[in-house]
N, C-alpha and C positions, 0 to 999 in steps of 0.2 A: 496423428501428426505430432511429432517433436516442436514446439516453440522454441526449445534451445538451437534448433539447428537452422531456425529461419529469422531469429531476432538479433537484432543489434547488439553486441557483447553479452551473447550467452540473458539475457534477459527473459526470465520466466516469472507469470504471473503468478505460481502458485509460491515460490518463492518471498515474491514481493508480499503476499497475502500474507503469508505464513507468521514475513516476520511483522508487518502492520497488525496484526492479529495479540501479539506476543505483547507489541506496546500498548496496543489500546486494552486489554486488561491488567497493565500493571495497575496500580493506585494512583492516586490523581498527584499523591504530590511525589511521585516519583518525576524526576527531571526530562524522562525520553517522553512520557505519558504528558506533560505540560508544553513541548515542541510541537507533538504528533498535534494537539490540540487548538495550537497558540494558531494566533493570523498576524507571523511577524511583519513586519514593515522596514525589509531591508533588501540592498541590493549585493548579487554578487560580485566578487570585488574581478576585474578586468581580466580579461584571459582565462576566464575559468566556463565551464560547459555550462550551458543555460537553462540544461534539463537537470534536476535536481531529483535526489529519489521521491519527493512528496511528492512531485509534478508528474511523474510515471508513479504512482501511486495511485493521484488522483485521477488519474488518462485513464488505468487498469479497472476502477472503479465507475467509472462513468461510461464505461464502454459494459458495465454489467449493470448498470442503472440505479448506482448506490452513489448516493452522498456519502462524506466525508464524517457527516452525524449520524448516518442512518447504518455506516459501516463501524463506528466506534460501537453503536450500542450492537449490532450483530456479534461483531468479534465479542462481546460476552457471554455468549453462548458457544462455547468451542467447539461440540461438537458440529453443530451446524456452519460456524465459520470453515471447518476443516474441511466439509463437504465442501460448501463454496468454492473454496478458495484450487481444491482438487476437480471441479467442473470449471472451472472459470482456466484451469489451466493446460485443460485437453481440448474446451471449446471455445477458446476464445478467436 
């Protein structure tokens, strides 16, 4: 089964992975790797969508029964993220 053809704008997990994957190995103090990590405390500003890509990030993850630390330290293993992230996106 295709998830592009049945998800809300084109929305695929292995995608999402892909690029979650990319950030959580850059280095710590790279700027996307301190976001992917941070637990901001902000709201979005009026009129704007409420689902945020962390937020389907973290939906994607939690429906494969990873934390948000438990998939930081995975995605350092790339090959195995890449498997993941390509089962997570024909079975999800």
């Amino acid at each position: 089964m295709d998830n592009r053809a049945t998800a809300p704008f084109g929305h695929c997990p292995s995608t999402v992975f892909s690029l979650f994957g990319h950030i959580a190995r850059m280095t710590d103090e790279t700027d996307a790797k301190k976001i992917l990590t941070a637990s901001p405390n902000w709201r979005r500003p009026p009129r704007r969508l409420h689902t945020t890509w962390m937020k389907t990030t973290q939906q994607d993850l939690k429906s494969n029964k990873l934390s948000l630390t438990e998939a930081v330290d995975m995605a350092q293993n790339h090959p195995l993220w890449r498997l993941m992230s390509m089962f997570g996106a024909t079975h999800s």
